[in-house]
Biotite code that builds the C-alpha atoms (Angstrom):
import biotite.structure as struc

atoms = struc.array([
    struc.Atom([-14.023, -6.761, -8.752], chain_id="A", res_id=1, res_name="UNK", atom_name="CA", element="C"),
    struc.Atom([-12.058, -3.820, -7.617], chain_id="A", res_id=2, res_name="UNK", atom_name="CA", element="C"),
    struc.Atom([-8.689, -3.430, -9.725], chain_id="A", res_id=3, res_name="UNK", atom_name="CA", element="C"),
    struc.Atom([-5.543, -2.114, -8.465], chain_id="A", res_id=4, res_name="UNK", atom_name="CA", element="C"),
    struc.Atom([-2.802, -0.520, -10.127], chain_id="A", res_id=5, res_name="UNK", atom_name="CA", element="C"),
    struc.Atom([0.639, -1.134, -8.737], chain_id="A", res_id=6, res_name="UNK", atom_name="CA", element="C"),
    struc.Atom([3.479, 2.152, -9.956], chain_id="A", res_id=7, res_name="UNK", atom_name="CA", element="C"),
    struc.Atom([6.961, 1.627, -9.711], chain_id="A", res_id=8, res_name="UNK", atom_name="CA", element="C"),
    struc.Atom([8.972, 4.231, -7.671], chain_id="A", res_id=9, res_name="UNK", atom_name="CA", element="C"),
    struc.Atom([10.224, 5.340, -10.826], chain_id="A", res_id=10, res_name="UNK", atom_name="CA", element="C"),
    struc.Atom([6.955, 5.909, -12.357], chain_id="A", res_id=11, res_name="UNK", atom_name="CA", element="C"),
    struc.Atom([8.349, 3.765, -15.353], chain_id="A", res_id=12, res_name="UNK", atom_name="CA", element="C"),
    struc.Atom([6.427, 0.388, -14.922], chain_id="A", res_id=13, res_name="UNK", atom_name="CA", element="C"),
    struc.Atom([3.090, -0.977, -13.601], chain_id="A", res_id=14, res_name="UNK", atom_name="CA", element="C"),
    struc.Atom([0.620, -3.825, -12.976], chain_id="A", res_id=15, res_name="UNK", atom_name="CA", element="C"),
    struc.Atom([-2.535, -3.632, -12.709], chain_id="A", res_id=16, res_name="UNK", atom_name="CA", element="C"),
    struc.Atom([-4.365, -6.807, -10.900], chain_id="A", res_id=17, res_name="UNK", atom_name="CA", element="C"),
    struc.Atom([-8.041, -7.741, -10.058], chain_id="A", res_id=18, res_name="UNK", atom_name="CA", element="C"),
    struc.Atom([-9.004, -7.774, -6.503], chain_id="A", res_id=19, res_name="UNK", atom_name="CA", element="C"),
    struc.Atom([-11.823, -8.418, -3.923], chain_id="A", res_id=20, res_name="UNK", atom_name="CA", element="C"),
    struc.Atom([-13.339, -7.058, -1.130], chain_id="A", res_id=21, res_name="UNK", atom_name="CA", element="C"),
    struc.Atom([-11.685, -8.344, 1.923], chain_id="A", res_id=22, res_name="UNK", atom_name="CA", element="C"),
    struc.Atom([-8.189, -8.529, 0.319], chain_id="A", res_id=23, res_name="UNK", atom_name="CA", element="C"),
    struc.Atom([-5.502, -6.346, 2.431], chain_id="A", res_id=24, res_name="UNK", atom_name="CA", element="C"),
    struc.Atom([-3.166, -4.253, 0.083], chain_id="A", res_id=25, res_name="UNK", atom_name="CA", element="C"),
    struc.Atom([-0.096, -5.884, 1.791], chain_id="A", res_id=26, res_name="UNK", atom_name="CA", element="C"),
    struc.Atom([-1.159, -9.333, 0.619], chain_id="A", res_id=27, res_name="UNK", atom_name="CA", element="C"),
    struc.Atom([-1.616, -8.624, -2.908], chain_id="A", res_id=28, res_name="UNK", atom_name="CA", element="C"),
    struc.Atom([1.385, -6.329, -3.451], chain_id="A", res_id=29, res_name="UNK", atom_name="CA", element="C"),
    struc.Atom([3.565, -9.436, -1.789], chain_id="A", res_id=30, res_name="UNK", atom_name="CA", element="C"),
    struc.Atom([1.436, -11.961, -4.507], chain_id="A", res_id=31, res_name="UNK", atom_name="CA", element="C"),
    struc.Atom([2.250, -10.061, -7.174], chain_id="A", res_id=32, res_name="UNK", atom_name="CA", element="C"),
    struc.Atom([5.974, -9.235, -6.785], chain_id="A", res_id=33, res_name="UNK", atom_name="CA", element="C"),
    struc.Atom([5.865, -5.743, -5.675], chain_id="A", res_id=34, res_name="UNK", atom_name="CA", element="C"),
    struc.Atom([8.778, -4.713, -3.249], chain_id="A", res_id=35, res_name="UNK", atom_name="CA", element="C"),
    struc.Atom([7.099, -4.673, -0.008], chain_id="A", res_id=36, res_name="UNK", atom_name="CA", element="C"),
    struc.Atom([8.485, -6.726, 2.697], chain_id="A", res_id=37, res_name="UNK", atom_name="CA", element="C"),
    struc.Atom([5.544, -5.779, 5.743], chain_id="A", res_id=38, res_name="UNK", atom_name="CA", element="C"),
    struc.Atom([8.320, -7.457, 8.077], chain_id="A", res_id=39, res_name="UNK", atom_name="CA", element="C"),
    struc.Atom([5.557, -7.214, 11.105], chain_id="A", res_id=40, res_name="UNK", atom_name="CA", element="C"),
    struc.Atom([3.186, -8.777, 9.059], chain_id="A", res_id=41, res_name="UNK", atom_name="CA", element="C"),
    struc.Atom([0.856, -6.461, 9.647], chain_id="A", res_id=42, res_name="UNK", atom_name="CA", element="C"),
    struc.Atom([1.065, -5.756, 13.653], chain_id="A", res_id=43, res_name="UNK", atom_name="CA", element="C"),
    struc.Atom([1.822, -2.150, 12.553], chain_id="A", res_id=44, res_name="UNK", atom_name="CA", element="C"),
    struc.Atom([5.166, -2.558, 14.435], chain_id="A", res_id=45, res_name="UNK", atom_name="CA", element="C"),
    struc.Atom([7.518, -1.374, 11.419], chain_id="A", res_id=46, res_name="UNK", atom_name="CA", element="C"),
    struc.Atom([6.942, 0.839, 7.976], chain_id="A", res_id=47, res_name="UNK", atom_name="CA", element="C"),
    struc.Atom([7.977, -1.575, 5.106], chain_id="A", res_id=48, res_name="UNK", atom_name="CA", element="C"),
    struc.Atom([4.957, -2.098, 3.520], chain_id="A", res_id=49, res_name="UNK", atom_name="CA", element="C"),
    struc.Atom([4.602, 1.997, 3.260], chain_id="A", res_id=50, res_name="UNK", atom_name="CA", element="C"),
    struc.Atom([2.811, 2.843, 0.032], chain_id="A", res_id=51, res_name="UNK", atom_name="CA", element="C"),
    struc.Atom([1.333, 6.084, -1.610], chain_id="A", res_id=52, res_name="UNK", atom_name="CA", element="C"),
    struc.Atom([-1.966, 6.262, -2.869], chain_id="A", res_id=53, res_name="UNK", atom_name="CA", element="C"),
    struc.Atom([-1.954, 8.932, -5.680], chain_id="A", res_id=54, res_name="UNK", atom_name="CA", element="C"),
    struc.Atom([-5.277, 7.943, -7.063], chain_id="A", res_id=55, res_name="UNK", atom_name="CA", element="C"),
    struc.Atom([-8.606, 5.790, -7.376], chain_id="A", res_id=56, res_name="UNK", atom_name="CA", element="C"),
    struc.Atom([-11.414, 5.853, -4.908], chain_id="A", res_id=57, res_name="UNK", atom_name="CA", element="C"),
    struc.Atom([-9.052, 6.464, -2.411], chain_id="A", res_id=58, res_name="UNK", atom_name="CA", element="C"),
    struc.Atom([-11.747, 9.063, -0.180], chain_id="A", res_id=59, res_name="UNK", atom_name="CA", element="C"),
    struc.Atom([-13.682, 5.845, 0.330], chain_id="A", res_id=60, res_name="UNK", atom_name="CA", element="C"),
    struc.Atom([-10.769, 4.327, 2.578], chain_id="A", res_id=61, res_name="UNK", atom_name="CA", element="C"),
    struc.Atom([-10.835, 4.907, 6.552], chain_id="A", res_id=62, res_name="UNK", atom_name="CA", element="C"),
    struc.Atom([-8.613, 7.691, 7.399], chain_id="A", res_id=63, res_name="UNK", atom_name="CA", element="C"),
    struc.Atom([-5.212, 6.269, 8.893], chain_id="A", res_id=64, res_name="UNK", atom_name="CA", element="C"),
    struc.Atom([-5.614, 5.655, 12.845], chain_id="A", res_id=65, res_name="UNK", atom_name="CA", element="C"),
    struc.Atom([-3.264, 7.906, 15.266], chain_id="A", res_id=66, res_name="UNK", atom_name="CA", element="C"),
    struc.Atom([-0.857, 4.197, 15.177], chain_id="A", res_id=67, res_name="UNK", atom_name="CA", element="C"),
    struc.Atom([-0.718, 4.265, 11.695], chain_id="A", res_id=68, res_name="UNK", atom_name="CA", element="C"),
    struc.Atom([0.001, 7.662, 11.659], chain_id="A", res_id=69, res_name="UNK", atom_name="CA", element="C"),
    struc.Atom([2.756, 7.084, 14.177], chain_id="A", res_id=70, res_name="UNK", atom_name="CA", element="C"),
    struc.Atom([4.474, 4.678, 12.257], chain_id="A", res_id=71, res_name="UNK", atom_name="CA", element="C"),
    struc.Atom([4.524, 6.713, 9.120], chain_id="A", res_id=72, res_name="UNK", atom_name="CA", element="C"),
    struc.Atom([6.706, 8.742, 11.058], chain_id="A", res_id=73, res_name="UNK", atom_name="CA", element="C"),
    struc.Atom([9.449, 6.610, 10.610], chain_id="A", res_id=74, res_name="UNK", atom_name="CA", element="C"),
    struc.Atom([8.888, 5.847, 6.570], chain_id="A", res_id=75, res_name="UNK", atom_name="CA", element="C"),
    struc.Atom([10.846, 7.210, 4.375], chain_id="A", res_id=76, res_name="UNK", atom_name="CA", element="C"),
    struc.Atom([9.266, 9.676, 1.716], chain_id="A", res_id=77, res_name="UNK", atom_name="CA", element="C"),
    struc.Atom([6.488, 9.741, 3.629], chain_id="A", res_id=78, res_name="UNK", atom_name="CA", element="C"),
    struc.Atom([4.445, 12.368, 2.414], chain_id="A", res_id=79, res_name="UNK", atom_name="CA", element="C"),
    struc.Atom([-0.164, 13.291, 2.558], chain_id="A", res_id=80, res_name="UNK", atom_name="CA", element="C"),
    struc.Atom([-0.184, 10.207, 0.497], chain_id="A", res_id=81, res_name="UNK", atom_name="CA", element="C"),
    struc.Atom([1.398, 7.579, 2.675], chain_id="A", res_id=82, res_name="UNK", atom_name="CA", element="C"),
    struc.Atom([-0.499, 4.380, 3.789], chain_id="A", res_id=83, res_name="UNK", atom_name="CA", element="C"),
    struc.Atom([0.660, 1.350, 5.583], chain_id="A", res_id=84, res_name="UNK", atom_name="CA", element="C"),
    struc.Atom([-0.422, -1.155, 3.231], chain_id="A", res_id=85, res_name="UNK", atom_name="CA", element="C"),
    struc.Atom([-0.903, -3.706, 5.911], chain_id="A", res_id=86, res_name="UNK", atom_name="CA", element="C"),
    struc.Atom([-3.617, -1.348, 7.128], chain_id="A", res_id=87, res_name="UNK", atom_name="CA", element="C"),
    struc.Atom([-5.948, -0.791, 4.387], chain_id="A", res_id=88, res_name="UNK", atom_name="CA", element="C"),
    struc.Atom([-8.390, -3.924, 3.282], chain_id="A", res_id=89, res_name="UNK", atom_name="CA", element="C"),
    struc.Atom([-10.388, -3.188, 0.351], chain_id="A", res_id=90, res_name="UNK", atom_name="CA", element="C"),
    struc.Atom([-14.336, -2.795, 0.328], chain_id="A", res_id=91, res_name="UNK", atom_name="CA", element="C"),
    struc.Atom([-16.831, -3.148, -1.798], chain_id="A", res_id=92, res_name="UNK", atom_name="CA", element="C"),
    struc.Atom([-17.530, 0.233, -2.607], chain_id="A", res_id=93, res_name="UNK", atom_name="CA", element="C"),
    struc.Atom([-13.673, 0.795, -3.726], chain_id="A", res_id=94, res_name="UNK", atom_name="CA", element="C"),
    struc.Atom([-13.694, 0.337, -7.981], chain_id="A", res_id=95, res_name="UNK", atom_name="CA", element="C"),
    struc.Atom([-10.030, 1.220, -8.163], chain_id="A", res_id=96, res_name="UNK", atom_name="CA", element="C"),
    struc.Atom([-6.571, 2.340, -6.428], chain_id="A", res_id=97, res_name="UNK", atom_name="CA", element="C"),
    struc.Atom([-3.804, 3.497, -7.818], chain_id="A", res_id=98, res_name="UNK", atom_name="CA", element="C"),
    struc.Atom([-0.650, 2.585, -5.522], chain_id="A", res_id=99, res_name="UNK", atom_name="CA", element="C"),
    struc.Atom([3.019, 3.815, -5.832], chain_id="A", res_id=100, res_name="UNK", atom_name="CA", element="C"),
    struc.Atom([5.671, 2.327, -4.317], chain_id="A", res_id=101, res_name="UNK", atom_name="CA", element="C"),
    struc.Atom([7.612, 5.203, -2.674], chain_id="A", res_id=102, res_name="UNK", atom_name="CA", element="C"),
    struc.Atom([11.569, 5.782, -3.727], chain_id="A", res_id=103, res_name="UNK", atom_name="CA", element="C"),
    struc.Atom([13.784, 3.960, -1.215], chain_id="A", res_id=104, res_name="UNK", atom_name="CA", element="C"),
    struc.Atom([11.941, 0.905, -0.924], chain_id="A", res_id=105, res_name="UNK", atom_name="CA", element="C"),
    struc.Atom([14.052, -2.169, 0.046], chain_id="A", res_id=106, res_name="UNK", atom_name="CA", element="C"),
    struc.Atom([12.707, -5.804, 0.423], chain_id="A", res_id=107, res_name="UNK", atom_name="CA", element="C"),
    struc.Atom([15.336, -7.440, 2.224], chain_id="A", res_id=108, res_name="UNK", atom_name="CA", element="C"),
    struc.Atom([13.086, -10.494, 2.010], chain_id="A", res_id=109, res_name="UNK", atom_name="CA", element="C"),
    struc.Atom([13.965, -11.314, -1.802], chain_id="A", res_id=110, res_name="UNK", atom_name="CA", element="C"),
])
């Protein structure tokens, strides 16, 4: 079980849910009612699923690929911690994140 802990932009709430190796980050952020619309569904064609990771096993992810990286470049608040979280599935050897959604986040899907 790897368990992931979802921080408001305002640092003032969070959820924490149980997840599994396999699982992509977008997925379970959109399952569990956290602001990120991932309007390319994952074809790495936008930045609305950008996240930061601020802590957790997060040196046991893949660095971000020179696309990823591209696309960051049009997040906003991106910063050494952004992710697309459309890019990052979760292994086994992953215990915990610790995801924030960055300031200036806008679903426009809810």
């Amino acid at each position: 079980m790897i368990r992931i802990r979802f921080i408001s932009a305002d640092g003032t709430s969070e959820r924490q849910i149980d997840a599994q190796p396999g699982d992509r980050l977008l997925d379970l952020a959109q399952a569990h009612g956290q602001p990120l619309e991932g309007t390319c569904e994952g074809a790495m064609a936008c930045s609305t699923c950008h996240v930061h990771l601020v802590g957790g096993d997060i040196e046991k992810l893949p660095p971000a690929s020179e696309e990823e990286e591209d696309m960051l470049d049009f997040a906003a608040g991106a910063n050494r911690q952004s992710r697309l979280a459309c890019q990052i599935r979760l292994t086994a050897d992953i215990a915990h994140l610790d995801v924030k959604i960055p300031r200036g986040v806008v679903d426009m899907s809810r």
